[in-house]
N, CA and C atoms as a LAMMPS dump frame, in Angstrom:
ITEM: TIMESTEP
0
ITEM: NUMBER OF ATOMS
477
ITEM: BOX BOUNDS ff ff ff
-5.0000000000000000e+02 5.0000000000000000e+02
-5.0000000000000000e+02 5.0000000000000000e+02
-5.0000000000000000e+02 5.0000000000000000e+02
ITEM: ATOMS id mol type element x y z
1 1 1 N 54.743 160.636 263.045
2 1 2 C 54.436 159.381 263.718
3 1 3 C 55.418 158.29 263.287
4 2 1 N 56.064 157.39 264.605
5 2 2 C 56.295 156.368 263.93
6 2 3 C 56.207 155.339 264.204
7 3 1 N 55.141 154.654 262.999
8 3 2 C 54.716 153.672 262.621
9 3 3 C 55.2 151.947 263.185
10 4 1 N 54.765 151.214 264.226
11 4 2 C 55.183 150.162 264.626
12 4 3 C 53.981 148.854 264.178
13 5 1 N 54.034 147.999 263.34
14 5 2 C 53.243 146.715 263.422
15 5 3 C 53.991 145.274 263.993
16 6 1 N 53.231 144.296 264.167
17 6 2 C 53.203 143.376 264.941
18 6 3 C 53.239 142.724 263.824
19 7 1 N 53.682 141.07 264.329
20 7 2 C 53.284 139.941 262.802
21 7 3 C 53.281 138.904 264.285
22 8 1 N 52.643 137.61 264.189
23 8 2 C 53.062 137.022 265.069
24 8 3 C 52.27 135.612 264.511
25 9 1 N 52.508 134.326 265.539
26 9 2 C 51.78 133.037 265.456
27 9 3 C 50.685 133.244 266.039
28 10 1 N 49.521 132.762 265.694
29 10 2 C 48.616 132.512 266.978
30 10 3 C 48.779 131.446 267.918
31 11 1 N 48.823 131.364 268.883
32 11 2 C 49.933 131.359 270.024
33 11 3 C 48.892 129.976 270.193
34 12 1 N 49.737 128.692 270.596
35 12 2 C 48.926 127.662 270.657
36 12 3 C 49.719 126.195 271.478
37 13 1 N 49.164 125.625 271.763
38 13 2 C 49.73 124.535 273.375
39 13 3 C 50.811 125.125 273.582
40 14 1 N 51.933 124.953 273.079
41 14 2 C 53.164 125.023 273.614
42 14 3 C 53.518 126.506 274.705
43 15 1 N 52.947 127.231 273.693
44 15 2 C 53.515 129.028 274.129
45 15 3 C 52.519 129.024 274.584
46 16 1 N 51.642 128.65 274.672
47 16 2 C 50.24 129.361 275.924
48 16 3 C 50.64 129.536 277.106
49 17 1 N 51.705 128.631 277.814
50 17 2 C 51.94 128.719 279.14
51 17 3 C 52.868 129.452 279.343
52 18 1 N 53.611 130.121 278.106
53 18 2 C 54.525 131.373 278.184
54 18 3 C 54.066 132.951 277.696
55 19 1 N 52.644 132.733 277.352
56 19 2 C 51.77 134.12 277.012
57 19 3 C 52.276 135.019 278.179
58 20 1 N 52.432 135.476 279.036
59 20 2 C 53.252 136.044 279.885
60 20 3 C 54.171 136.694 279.819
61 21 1 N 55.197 135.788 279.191
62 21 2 C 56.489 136.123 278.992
63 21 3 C 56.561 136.606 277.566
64 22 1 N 55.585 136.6 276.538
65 22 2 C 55.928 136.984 275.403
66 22 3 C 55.213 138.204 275.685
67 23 1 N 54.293 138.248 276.053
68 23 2 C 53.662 139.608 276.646
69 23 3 C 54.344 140.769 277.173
70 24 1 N 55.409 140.47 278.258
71 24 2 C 56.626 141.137 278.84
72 24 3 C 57.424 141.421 277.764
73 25 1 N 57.414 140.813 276.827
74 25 2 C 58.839 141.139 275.725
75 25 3 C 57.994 141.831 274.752
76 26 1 N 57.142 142.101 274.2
77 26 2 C 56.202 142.704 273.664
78 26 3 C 56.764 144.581 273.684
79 27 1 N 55.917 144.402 275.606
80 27 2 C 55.777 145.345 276.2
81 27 3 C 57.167 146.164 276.648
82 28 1 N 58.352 145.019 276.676
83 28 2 C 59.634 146.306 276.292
84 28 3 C 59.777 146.202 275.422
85 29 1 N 59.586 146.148 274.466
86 29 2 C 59.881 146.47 273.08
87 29 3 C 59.425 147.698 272.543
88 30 1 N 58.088 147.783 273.129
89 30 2 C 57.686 149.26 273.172
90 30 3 C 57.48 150.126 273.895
91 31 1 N 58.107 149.868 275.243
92 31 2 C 59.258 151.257 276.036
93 31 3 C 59.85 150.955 275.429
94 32 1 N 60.78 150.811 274.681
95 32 2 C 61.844 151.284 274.277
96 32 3 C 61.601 152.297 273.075
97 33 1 N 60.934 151.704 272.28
98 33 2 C 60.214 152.826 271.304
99 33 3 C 59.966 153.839 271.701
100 34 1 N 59.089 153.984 273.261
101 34 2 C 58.275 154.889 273.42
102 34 3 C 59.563 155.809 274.244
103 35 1 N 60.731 154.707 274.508
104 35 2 C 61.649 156.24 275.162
105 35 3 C 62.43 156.716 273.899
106 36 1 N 62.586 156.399 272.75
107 36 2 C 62.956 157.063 271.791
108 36 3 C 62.146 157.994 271.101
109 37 1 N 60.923 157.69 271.083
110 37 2 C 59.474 158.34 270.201
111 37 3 C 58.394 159.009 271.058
112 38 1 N 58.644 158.62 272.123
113 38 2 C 58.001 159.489 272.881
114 38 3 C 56.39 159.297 272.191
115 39 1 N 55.585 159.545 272.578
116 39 2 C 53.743 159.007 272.207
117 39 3 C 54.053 159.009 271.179
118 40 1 N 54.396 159.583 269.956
119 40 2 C 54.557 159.743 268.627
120 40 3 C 54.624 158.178 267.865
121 41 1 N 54.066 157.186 268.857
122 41 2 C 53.875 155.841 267.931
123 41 3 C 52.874 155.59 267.28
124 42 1 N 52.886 155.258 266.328
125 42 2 C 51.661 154.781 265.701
126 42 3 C 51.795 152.918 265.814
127 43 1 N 50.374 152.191 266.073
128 43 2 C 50.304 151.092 266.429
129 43 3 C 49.804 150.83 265.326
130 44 1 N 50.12 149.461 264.719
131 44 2 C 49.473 149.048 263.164
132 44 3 C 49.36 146.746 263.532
133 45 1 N 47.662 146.837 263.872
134 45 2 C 47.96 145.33 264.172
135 45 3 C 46.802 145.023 263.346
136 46 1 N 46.875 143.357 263.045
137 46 2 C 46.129 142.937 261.651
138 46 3 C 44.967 142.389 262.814
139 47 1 N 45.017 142.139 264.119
140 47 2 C 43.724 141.849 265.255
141 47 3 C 43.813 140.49 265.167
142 48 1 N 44.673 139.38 264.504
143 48 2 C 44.64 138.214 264.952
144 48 3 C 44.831 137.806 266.463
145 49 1 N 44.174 136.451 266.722
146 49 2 C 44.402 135.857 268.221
147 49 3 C 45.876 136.187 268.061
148 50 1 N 46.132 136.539 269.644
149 50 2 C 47.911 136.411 270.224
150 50 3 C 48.415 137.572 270.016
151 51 1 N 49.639 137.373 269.778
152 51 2 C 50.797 138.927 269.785
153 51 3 C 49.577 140.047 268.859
154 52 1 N 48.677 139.83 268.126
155 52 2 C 48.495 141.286 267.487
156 52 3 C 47.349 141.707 268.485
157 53 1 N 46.237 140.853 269.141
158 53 2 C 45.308 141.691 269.685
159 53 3 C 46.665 142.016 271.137
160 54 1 N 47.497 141.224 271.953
161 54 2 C 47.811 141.855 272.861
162 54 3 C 48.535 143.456 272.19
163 55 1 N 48.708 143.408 271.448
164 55 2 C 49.969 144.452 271.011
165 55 3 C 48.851 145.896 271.365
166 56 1 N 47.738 145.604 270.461
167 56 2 C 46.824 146.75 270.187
168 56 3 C 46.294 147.201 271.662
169 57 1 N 46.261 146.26 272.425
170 57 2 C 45.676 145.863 274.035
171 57 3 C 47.038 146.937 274.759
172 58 1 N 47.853 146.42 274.255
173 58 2 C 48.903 147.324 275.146
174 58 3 C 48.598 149.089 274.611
175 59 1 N 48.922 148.958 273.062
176 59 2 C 49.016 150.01 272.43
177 59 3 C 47.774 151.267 273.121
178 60 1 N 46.223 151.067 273.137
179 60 2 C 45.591 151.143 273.943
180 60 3 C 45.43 151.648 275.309
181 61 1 N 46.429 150.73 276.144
182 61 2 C 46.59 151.152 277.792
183 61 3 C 47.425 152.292 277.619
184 62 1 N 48.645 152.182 276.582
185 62 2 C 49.484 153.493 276.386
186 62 3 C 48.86 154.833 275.892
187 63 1 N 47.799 154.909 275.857
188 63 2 C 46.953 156.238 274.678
189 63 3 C 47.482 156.305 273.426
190 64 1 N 48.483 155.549 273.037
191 64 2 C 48.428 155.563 272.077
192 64 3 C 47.614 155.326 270.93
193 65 1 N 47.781 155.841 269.581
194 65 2 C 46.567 155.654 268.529
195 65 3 C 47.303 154.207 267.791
196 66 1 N 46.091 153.713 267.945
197 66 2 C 46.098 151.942 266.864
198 66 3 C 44.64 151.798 266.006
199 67 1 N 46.036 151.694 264.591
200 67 2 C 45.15 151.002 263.629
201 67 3 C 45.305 149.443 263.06
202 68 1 N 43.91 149.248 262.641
203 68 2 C 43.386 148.125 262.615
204 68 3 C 43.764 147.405 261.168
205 69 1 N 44.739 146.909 260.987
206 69 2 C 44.524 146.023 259.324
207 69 3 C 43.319 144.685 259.028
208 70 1 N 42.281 144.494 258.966
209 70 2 C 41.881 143.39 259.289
210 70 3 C 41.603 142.491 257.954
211 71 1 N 42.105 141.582 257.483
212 71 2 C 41.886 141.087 256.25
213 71 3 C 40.149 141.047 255.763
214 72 1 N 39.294 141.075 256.515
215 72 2 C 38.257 141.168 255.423
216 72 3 C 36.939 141.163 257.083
217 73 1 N 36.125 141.445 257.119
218 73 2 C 35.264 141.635 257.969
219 73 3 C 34.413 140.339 257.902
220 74 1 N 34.584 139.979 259.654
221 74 2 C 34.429 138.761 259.802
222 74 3 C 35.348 137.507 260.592
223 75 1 N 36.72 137.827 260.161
224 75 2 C 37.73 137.244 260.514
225 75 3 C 37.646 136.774 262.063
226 76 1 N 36.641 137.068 262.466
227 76 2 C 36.589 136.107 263.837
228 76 3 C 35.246 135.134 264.127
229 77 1 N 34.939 134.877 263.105
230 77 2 C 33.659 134.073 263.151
231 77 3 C 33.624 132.98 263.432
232 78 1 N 34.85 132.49 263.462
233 78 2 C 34.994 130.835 264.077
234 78 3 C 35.872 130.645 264.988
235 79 1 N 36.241 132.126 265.692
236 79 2 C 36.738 132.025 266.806
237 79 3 C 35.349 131.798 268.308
238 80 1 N 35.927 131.414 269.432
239 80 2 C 34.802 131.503 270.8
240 80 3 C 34.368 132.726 270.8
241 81 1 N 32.656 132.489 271.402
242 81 2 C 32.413 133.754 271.791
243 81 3 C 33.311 134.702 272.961
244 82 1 N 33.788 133.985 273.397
245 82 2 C 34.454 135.107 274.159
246 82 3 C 36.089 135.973 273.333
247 83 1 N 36.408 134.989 272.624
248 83 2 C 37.156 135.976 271.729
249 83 3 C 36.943 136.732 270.996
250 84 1 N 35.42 136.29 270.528
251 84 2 C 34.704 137.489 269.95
252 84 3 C 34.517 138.262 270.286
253 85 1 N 33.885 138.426 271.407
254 85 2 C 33.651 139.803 272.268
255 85 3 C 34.603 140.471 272.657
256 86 1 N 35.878 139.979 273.045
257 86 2 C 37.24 140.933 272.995
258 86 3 C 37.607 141.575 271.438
259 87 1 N 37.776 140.993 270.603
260 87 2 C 38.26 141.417 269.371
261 87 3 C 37.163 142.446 269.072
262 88 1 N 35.661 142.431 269.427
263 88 2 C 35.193 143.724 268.808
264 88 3 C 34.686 144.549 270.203
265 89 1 N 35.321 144.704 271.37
266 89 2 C 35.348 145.484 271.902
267 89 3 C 36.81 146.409 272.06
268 90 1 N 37.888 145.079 271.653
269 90 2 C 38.915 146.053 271.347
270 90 3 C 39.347 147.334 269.656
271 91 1 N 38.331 146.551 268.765
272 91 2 C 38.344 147.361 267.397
273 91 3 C 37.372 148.061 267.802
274 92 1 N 36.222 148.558 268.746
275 92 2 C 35.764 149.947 268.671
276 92 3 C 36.737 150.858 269.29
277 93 1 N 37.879 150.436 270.279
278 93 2 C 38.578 151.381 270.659
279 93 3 C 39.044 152.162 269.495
280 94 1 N 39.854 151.385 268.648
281 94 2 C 40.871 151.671 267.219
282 94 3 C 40.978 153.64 267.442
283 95 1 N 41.843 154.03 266.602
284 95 2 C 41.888 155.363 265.78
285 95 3 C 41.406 154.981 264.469
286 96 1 N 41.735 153.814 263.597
287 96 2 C 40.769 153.273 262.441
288 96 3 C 40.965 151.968 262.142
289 97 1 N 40.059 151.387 261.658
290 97 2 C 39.741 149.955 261.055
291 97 3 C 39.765 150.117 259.388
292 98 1 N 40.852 149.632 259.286
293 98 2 C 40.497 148.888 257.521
294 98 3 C 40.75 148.199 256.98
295 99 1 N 40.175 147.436 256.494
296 99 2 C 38.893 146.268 255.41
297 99 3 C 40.028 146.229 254.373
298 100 1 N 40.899 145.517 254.31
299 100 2 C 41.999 145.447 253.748
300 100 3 C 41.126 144.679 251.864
301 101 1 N 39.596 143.437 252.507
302 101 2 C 39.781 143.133 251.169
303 101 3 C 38.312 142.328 251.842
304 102 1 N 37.558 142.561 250.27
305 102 2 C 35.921 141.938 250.735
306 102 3 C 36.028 140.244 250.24
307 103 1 N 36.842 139.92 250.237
308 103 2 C 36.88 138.477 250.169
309 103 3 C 37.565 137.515 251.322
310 104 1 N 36.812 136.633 251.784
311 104 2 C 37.234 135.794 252.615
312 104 3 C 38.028 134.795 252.435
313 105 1 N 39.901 134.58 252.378
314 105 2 C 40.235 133.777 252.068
315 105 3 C 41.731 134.078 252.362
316 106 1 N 42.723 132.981 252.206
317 106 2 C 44.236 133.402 253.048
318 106 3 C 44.723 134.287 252.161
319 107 1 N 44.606 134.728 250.716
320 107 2 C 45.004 135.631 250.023
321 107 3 C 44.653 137.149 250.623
322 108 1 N 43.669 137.373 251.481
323 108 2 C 43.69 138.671 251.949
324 108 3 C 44.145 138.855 253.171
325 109 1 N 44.728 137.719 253.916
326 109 2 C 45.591 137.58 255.07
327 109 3 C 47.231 137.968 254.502
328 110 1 N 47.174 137.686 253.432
329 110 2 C 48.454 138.163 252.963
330 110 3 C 48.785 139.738 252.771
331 111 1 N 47.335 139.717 251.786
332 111 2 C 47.445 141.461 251.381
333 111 3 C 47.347 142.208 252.675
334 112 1 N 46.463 141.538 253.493
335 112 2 C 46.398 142.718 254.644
336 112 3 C 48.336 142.799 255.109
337 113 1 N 49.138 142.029 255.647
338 113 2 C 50.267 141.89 255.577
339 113 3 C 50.861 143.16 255.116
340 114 1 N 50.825 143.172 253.552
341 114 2 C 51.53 144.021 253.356
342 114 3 C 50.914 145.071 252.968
343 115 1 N 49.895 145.426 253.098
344 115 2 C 49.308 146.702 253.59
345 115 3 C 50.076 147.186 254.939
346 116 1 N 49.997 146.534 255.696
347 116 2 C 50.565 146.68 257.317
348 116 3 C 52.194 146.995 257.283
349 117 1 N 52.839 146.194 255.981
350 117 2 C 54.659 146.441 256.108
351 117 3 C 54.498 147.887 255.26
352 118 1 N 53.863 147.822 254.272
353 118 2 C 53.735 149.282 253.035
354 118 3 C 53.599 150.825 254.467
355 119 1 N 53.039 150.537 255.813
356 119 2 C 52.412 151.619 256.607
357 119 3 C 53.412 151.238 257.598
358 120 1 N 54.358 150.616 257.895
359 120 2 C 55.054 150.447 259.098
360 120 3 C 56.462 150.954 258.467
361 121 1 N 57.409 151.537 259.579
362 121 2 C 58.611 151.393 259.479
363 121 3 C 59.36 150.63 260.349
364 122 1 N 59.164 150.112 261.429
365 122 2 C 59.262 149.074 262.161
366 122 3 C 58.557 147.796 262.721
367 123 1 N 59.104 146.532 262.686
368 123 2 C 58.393 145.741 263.034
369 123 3 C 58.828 144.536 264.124
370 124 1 N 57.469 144.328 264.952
371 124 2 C 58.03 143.471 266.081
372 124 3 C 57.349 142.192 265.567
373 125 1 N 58.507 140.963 265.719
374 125 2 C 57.838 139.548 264.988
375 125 3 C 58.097 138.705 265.992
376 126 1 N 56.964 138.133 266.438
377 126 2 C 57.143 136.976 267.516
378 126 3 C 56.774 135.292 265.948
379 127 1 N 58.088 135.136 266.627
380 127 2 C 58.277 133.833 265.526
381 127 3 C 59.095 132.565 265.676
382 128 1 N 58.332 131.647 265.205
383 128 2 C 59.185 130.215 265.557
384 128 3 C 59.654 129.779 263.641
385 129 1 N 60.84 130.034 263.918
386 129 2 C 61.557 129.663 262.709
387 129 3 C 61.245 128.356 262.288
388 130 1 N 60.874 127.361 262.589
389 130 2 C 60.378 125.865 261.849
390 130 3 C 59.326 126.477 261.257
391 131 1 N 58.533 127.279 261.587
392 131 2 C 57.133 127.362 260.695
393 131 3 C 57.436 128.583 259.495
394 132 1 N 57.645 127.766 258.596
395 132 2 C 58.463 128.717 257.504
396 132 3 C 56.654 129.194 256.34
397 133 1 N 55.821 128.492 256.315
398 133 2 C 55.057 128.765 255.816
399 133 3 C 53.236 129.024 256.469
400 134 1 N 53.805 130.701 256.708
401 134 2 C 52.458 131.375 257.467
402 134 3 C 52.446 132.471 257.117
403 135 1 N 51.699 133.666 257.925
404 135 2 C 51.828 134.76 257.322
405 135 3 C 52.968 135.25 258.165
406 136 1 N 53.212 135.128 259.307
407 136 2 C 54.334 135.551 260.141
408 136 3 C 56.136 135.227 259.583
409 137 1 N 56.088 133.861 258.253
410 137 2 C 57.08 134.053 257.951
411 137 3 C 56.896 134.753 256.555
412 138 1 N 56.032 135.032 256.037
413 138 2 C 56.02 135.98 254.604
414 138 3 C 56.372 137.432 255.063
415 139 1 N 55.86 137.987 256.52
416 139 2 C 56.208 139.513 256.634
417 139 3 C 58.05 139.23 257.045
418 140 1 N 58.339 137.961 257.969
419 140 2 C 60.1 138.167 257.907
420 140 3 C 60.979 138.281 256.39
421 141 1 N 60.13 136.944 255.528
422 141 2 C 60.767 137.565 254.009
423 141 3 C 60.723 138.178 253.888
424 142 1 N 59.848 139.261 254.422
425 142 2 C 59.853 140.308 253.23
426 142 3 C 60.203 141.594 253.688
427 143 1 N 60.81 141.647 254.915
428 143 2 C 61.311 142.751 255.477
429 143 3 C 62.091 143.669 255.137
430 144 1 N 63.428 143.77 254.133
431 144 2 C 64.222 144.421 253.687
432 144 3 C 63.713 144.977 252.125
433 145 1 N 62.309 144.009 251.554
434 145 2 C 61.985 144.709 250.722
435 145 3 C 61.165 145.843 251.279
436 146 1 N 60.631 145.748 252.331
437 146 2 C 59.733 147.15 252.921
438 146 3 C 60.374 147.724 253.169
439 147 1 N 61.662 147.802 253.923
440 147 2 C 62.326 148.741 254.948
441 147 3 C 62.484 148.65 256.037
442 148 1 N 61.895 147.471 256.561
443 148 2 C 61.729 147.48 257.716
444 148 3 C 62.656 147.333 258.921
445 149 1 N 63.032 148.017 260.349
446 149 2 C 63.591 147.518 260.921
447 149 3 C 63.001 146.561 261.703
448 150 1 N 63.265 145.481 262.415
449 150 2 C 62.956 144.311 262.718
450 150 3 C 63.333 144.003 264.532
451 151 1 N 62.399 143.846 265.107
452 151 2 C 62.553 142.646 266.877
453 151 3 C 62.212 141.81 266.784
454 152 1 N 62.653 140.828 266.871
455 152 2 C 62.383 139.126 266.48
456 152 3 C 62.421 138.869 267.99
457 153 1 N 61.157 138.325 268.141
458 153 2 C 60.997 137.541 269.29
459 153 3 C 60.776 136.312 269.204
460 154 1 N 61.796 135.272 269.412
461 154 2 C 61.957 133.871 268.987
462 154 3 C 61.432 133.006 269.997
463 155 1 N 60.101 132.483 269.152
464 155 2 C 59.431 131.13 269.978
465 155 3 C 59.961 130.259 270.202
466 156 1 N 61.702 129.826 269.783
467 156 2 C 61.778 128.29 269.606
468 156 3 C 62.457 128.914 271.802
469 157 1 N 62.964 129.958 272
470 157 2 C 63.014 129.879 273.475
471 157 3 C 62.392 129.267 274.26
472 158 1 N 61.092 129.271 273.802
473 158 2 C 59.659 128.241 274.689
474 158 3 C 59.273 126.948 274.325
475 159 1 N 60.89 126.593 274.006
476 159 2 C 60.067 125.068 273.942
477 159 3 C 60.342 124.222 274.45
């Protein structure tokens, strides 16, 4: 299998009206995978709003198998009910869910992170370079210490 995760912003005023278009770039990103790897992908998303539930959403329509990093059970409790009800109708699809960490707090948004780079060998990052401190820019630091090869999909295009 090989291993693809997502890192992304949760997508907010600006890029909302380009969810579309990051969606499209997403989605070749993995044809292209999938004409090199053929089903043999493995999907690895942490289920945040934006690029990770669409990713798993795509991953999904493809039959492909996606697993779930989720920093700690719960992580959508102060999202709308209706995002609620997507996020746990899309984690019963999963191949597996795991509980990266029983504490609620941005320290297991991290660990889940690199749980997710430690299981990926490639990674697709939808990212706006001004926001240097999130989790989306801790997985770009830290890319060459994982291994990772890297698709940077750059938000500052949408602005």
């Amino acid at each position: 299998m090989f291993p693809v995760m997502i890192t992304g912003h949760r997508i907010h005023h600006v890029y909302e009206k380009h969810k579309d278009d990051i969606i499209a770039q997403i989605d070749c990103e993995l044809h292209e995978l999938m004409d090199a790897y053929g089903d043999n992908i493995k999907i690895i998303t942490g289920m945040a709003l934006g690029p990770d539930q669409w990713f798993a959403e795509l991953g999904l329509k493809y039959g492909l198998p996606v697993y779930a990093y989720i920093p700690f059970v719960g992580q959508e409790k102060f999202w709308t009910r209706m995002e609620q009800a997507r996020y746990r109708s899309t984690l019963s699809d999963m191949k597996k869910v795991i509980v990266v960490s029983n504490v609620r707090n941005s320290k297991a948004q991290l660990e889940r992170n690199i749980e997710m780079m430690k299981a990926a060998k490639h990674c697709i990052a939808v990212y706006d370079k001004k926001r240097t401190r999130s989790g989306t820019s801790h997985v770009i630091n830290n890319i060459t210490k994982y291994r990772l090869s890297l698709h940077l999909i750059d938000l500052g295009e949408y602005e």
